[in-house]
C-alpha positions as CSV (number, residue, x, y, z in Angstrom):
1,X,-11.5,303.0,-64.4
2,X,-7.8,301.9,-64.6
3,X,-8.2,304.1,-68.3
4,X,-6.2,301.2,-70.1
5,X,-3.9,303.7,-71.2
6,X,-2.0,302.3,-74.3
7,X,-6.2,300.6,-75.6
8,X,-9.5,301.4,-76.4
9,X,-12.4,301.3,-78.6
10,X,-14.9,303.4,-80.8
11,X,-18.7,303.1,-82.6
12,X,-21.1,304.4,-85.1
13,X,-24.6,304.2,-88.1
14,X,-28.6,304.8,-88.2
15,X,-31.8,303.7,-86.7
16,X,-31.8,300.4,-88.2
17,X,-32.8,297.2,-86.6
18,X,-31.0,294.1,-87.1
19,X,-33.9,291.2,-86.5
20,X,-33.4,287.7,-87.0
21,X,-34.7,286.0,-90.2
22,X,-35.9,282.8,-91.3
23,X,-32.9,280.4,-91.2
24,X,-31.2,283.0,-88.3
25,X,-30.3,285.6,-91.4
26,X,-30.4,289.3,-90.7
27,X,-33.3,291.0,-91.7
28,X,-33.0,295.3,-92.1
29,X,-35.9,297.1,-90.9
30,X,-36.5,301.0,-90.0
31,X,-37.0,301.3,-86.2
32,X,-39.7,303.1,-85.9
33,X,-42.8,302.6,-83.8
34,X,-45.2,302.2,-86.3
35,X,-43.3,298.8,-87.5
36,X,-41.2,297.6,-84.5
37,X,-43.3,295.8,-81.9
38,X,-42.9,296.9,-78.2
39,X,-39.8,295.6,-76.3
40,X,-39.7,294.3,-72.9
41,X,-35.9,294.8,-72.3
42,X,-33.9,297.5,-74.3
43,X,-30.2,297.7,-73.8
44,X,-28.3,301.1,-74.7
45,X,-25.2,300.1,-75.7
46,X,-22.7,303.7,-75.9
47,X,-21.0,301.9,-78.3
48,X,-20.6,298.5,-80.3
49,X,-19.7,296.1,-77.4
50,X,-20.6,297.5,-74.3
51,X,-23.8,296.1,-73.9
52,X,-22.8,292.4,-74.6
53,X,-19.5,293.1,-72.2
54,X,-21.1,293.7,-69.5
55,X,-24.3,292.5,-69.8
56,X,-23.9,289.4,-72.3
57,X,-25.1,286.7,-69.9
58,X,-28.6,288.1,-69.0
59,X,-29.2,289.2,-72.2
60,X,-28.9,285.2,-73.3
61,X,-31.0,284.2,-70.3
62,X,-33.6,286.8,-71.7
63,X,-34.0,285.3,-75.1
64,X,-33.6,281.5,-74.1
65,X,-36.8,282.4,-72.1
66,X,-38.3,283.7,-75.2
67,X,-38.6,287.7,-74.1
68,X,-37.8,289.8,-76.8
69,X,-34.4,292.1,-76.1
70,X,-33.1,294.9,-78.4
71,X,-29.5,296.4,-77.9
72,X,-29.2,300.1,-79.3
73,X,-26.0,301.1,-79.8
74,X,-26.1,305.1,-79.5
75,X,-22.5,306.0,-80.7
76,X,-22.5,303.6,-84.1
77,X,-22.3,306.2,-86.5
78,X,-20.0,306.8,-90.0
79,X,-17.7,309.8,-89.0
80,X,-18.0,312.0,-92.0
81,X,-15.4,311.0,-95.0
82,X,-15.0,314.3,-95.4
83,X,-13.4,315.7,-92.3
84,X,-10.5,314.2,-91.8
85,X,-9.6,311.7,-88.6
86,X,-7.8,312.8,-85.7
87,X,-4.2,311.4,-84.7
88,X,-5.5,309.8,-82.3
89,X,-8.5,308.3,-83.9
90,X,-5.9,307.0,-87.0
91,X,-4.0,305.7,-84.1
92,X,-6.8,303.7,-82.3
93,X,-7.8,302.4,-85.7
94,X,-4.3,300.7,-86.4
95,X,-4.6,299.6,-83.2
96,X,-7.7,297.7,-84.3
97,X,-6.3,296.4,-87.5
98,X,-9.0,298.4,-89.5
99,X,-7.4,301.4,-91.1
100,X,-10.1,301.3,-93.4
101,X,-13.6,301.6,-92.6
102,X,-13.0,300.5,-88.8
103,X,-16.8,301.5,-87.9
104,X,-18.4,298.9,-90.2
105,X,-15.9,296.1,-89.3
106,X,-17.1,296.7,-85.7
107,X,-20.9,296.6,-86.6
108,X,-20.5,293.3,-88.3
109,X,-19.0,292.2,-85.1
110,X,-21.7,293.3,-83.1
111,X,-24.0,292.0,-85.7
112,X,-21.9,288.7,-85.2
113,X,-22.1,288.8,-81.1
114,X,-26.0,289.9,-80.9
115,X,-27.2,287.2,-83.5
116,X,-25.3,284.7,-81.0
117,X,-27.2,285.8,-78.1
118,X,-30.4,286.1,-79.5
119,X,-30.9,289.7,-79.3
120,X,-32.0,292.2,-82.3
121,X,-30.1,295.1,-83.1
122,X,-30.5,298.8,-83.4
123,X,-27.4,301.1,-84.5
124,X,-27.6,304.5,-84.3
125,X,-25.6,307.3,-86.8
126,X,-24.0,309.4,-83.4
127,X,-20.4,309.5,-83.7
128,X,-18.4,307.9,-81.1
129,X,-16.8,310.8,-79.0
130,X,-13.2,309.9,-81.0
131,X,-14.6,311.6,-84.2
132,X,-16.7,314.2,-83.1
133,X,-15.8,318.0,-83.3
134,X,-16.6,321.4,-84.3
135,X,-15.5,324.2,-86.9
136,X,-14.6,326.3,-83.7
137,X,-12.8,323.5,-81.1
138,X,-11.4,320.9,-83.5
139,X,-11.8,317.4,-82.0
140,X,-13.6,317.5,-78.8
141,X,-11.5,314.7,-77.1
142,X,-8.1,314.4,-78.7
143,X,-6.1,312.2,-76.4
144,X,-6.5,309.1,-74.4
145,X,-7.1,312.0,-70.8
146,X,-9.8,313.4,-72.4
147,X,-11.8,310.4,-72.8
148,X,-11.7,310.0,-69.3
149,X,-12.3,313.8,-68.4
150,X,-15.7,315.6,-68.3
151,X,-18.0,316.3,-71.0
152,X,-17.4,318.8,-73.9
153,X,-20.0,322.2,-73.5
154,X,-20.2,321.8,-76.9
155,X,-22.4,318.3,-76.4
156,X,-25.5,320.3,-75.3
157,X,-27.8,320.0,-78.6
158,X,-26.2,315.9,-78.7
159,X,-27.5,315.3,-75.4
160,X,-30.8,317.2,-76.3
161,X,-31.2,314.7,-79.6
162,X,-30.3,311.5,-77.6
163,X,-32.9,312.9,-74.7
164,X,-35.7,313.2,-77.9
165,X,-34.8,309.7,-79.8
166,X,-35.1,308.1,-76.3
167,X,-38.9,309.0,-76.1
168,X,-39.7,307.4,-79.4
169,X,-37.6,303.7,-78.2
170,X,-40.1,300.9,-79.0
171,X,-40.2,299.9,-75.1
172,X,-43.2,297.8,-73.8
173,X,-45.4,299.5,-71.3
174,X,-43.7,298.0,-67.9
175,X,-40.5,297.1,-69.8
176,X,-37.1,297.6,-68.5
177,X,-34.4,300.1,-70.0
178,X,-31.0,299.1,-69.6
179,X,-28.4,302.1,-69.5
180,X,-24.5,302.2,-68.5
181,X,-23.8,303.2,-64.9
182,X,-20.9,305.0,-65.7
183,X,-18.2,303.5,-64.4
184,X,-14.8,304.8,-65.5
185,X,-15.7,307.9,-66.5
186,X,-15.7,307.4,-69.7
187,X,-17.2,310.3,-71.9
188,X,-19.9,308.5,-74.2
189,X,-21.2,306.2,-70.9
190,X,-21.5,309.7,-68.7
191,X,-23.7,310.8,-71.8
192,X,-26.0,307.4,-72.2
193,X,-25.9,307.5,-68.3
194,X,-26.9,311.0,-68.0
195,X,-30.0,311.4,-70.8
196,X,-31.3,307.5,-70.0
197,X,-31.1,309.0,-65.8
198,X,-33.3,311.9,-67.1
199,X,-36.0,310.1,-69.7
200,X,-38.7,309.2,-66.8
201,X,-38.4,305.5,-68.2
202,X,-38.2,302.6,-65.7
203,X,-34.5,302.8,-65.8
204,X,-31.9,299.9,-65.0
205,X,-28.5,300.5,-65.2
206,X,-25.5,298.0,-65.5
207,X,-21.8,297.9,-64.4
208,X,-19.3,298.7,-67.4
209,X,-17.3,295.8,-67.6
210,X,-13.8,295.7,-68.2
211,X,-14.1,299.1,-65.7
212,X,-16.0,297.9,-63.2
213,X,-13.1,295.0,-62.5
214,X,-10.6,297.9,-61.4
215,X,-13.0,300.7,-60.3
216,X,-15.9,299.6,-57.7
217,X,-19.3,300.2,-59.4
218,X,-21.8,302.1,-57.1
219,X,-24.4,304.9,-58.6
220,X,-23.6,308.5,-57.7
221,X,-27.8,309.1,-57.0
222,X,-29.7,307.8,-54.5
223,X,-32.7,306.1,-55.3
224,X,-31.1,302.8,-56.7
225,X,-32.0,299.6,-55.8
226,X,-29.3,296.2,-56.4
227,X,-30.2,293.1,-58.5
228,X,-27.9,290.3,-58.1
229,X,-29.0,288.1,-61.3
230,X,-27.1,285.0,-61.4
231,X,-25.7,283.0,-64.4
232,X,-26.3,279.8,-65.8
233,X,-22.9,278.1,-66.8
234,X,-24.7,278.0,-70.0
235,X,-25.6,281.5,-70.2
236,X,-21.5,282.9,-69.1
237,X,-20.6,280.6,-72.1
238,X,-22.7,282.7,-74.6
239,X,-21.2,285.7,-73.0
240,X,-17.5,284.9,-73.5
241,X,-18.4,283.5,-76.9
242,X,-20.0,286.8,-77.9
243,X,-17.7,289.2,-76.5
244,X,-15.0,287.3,-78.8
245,X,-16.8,288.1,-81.9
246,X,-15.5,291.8,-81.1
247,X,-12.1,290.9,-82.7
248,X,-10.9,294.3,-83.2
249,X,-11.2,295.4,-79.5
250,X,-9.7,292.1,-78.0
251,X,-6.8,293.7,-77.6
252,X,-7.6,296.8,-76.1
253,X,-8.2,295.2,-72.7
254,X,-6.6,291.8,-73.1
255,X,-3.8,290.0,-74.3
256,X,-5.6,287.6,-76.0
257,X,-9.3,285.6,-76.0
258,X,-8.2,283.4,-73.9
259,X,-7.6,285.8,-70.9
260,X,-10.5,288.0,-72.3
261,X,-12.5,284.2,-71.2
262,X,-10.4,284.1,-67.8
263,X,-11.3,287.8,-67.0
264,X,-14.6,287.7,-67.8
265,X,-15.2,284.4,-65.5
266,X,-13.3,285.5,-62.8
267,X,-15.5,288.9,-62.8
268,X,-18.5,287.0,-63.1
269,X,-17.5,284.7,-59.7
270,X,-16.9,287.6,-58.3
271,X,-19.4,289.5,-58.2
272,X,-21.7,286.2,-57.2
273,X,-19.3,285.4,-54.3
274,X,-18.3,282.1,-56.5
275,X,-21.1,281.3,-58.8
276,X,-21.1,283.3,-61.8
277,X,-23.7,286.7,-61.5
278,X,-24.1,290.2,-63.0
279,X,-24.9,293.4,-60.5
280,X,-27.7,295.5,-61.5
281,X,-29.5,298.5,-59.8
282,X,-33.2,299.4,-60.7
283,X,-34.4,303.1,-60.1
284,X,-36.9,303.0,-57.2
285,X,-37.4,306.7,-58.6
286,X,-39.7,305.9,-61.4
């Protein structure tokens, strides 16, 4: 990814599911099994924008057509208030304009984004990688290069949680999971990528867009199958429209909404050779 050096963003809360209420108001619910009706398409989101970012359009098209979609955000959780933030963490969060609580500002966003499209919501109480650490190391990934660099060994028993809470996702028999390909290198998407790869489920993985317009987006594995799935005019709308309800990270990628909008079409026409499209690849593995 081109790493956006001086930019970026961060995520985190618990299994609670965001569904849409009489009047469109947000109703709270505990996901569980036992009182969340099957799925047939589940996005895993690393953290509070990814999905809709690079995935916005279908997940509009999905809903307009009546199928039932949840987005789980994985890395949506509260760091503790009692363990101080990192420099680099304070710095990212002036960057956003929240010095305050910056994680629930960006869960109202995505509340904001996924009510637009039509999708419910899950948010889960992982931190994002920028607040994570350990008695013994300190901050697992301190700096912008680490964000970009391998995995922490400490992220074992993390990646053994995530593999656990996966089983128990509310997906319908024959649905589709939807899990970051990866692209950029980025820390918390080599983790979604990595446990969603390993979960048996019928996976389907997405390009991570802003990355994916500097870094070409190709999984590592064989045993992928492409899916070109084109865009209404319509549906590309919804997807600009939502990815602007993430205020706080506009800036981290773009200099303003406007050429967020520009971006994001141009990718879009790209990838469809001039009509607008989003690049999938389905396991042929499971």
């Amino acid at each position: 990814m081109g790493r956006y050096p001086d930019r970026l963003h961060a995520a985190t809360q618990f299994p609670r599911l965001y569904g849409r209420g009489a009047g469109g108001r947000a109703q709270v619910t505990l996901l569980t099994q036992s009182t969340v009706n099957p799925y047939p398409h589940i996005y895993l989101s690393p953290h509070l924008d990814d999905a809709v970012l690079s995935c916005g359009g279908r997940i509009w098209q999905q809903a307009r057509a009546g199928e039932r979609v949840l987005v789980v955000t994985v890395f949506a959780g509260t760091p503790p208030p009692s363990v101080p933030l990192s420099a680099f963490a304070q710095a990212l969060h002036t960057c956003w304009e929240h010095p305050g609580d910056a994680v629930a500002g960006r869960r109202e966003e995505d509340r904001a984004a996924l009510t637009l499209l039509g999708a419910d919501l899950a948010h889960w109480a992982y931190p994002d990688c920028i607040y994570r650490q350990s008695p013994d190391d300190g901050f697992f990934y301190p700096d912008w290069e680490s964000l970009w660099g391998e995995i922490h060994p400490a992220e074992g028993r993390l990646i053994e949680e995530l593999a656990t809470r996966l089983a128990t996702l509310p997906l319908l028999r024959g649905g589709a999971l939807y899990a970051p390909l990866g692209t950029g290198h980025h820390v918390d998407h080599q983790i979604v990528h990595r446990t969603a790869a390993a979960s048996g489920r019928a996976l389907t993985c997405y390009e991570d867009f802003p990355y994916a317009a500097e870094q070409q987006s190709a999984p590592e594995e064989e045993g992928w199958r492409e899916e070109l799935v084109p865009l209404s005019e319509e549906a590309l709308e919804a997807r600009i429209a939502a990815i602007a309800c993430y205020r706080s990270q506009i800036s981290s990628f773009w200099a303003d909404a406007a050429e967020m909008a520009a971006a994001v079409r141009a990718f879009t026409n790209r990838t469809g050779s001039g009509r607008p499209a989003e690049w999938y690849w389905k396991s042929t593995r499971s």
